[in-house]
N, C-alpha and C positions, 0 to 999 in steps of 0.2 A: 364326455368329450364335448369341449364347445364349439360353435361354428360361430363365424363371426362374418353378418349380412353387411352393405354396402350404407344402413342406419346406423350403424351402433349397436344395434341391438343383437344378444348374443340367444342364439338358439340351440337348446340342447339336442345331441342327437343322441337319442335313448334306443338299442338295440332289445330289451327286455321285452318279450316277447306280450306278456300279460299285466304289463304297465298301462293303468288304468287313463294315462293321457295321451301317451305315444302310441302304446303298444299296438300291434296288425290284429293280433284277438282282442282289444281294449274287453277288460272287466267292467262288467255292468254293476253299478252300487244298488244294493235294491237296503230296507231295511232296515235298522238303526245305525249311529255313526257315535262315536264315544271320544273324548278327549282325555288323555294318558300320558304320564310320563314314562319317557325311555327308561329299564332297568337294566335290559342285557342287548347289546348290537351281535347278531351273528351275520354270517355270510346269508345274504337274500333275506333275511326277516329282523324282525325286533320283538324284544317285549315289552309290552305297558302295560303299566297299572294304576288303578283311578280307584277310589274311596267313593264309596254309595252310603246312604242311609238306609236302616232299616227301622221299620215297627215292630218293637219286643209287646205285642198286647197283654201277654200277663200281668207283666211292671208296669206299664203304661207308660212305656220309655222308647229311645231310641241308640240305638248304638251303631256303629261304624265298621264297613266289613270292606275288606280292601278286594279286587277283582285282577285277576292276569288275563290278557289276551294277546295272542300270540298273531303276528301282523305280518304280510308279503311288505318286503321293502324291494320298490323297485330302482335298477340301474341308476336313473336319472336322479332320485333324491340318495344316493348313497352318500353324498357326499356332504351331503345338508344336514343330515341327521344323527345326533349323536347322544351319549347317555347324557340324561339329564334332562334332554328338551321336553316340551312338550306339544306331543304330535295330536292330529287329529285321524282318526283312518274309519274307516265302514264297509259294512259289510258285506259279500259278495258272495258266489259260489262257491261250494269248499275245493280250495284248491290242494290242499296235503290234508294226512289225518287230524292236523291242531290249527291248520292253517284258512279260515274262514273269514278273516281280513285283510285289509288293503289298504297302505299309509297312503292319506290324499295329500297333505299338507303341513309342514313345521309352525307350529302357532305363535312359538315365545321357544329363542335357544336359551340355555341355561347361562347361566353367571360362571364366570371364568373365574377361576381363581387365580390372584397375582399376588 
């Protein structure tokens, strides 16, 4: 929901209880923060996934291990955010049993197909 001031400038009114900008409990970011693409949008969360390096020392190589984490999407960016983008989120107190982060920001939306 937008509201719209007497600038121009439009302010969202985010109801989400645990929205780490608005919210009346704002979530504390404490911790590491990871950049992810969107794979699956559900109702209140997302999932991303980000490709890490690893060191194989027996080979004396490196190989490529993909990570899921599972993210609170709040009210305010539901609508910003969709598969494909790539978000930034961190991390905060566990809020459900998977659920131990918090989308701060949309970094780059995805390419539209036309």
């Amino acid at each position: 929901m937008a509201k719209k001031t007497d600038k121009t400038k439009i302010e969202i009114e985010c109801k989400d209880r645990l929205c780490p900008v608005h919210g009346e409990r704002k979530l504390k970011l404490r911790g590491r923060f990871f950049e992810g693409m969107v794979i699956r949008k559900l109702p209140g969360r997302v999932v991303i996934e980000f490709e890490r390096i690893l060191k194989v020392p027996k080979y004396e190589r490196y190989e490529k291990r993909k990570t899921k984490i599972h993210a609170r999407l709040a009210d305010c960016l539901e609508e910003s955010v969709s598969v494909g983008d790539l978000i930034l989120v961190g991390e905060t107190r566990p809020i459900s049993k998977m659920i131990h982060f918090v989308v701060i920001k949309v970094v780059k939306k995805a390419e539209e197909k036309r």
